[in-house]
C-alpha positions in Angstrom: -0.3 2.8 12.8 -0.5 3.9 16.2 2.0 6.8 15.7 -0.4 7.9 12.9 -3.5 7.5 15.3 -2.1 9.7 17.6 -1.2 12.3 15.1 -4.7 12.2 14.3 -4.3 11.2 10.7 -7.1 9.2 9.3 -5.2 5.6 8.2 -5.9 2.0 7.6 -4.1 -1.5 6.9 -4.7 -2.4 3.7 -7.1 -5.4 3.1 -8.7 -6.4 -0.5 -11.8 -5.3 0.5 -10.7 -1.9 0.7 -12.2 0.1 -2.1 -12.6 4.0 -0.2 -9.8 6.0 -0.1 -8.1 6.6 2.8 -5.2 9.1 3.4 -2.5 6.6 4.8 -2.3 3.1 3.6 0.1 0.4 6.0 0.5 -2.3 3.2 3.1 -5.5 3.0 4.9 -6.5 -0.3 2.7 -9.4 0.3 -0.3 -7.5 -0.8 1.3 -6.5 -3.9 1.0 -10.1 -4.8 -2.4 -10.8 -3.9 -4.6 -11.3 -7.3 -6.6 -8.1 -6.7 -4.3 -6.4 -4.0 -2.4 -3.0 -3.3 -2.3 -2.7 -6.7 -5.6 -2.6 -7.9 -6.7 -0.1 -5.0 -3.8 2.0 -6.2 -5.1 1.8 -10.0 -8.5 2.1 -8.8 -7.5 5.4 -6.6 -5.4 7.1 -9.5 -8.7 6.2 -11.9 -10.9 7.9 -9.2 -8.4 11.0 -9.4 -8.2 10.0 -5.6 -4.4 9.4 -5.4 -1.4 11.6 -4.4 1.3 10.3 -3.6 3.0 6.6 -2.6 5.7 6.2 0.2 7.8 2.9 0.0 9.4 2.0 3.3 11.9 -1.0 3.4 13.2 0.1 0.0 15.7 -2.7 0.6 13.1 -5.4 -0.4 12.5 -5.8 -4.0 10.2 -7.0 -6.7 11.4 -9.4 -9.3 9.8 -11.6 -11.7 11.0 -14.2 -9.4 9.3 -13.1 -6.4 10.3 -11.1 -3.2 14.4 -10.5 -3.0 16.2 -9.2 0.2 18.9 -7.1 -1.2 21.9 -5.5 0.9 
C-alpha cells in the first residue's frame, strides 16, 4: 500500500464494511471467505457499474471446495 500512496493512487485494505468504491483494493484470500467479504463488494461494484478490472497476485494460492491450497 505504501508504494500505491506514494504514487498518489487513491487505495484501501479491504474490510466488510467497505461498501464505496475505491480504485485499488489490497485483499487476502481470507476475505474471499468471509460470509459477506471481497466477494460481495465485488458483486456489489459490478451491480453499481463501478467495476473495471480485478488483479490476482499470488496466483500460486488457490481456491478449492476444500479450502485454501498452496500449489507449486
Amino acid at each position: 500500500m505504501a508504494k500505491a500512496q506514494a504514487a498518489s493512487l487513491h487505495s484501501a485494505l479491504f474490510t466488510t464494511s467497505l461498501q464505496e468504491p475505491v480504485p485499488l483494493i489490497f485483499a487476502s484470500v481470507e476475505h474471499m471467505l468471509e460470509n459477506g467479504g471481497l466477494l460481495h463488494y465485488l458483486r456489489l461494484m459490478s451491480e453499481r457499474g463501478q467495476l473495471e478490472h480485478i488483479v490476482i497476485d499470488e496466483c500460486h494460492v488457490v481456491l478449492t471446495s476444500q479450502g485454501i491450497e498452496q500449489v507449486g
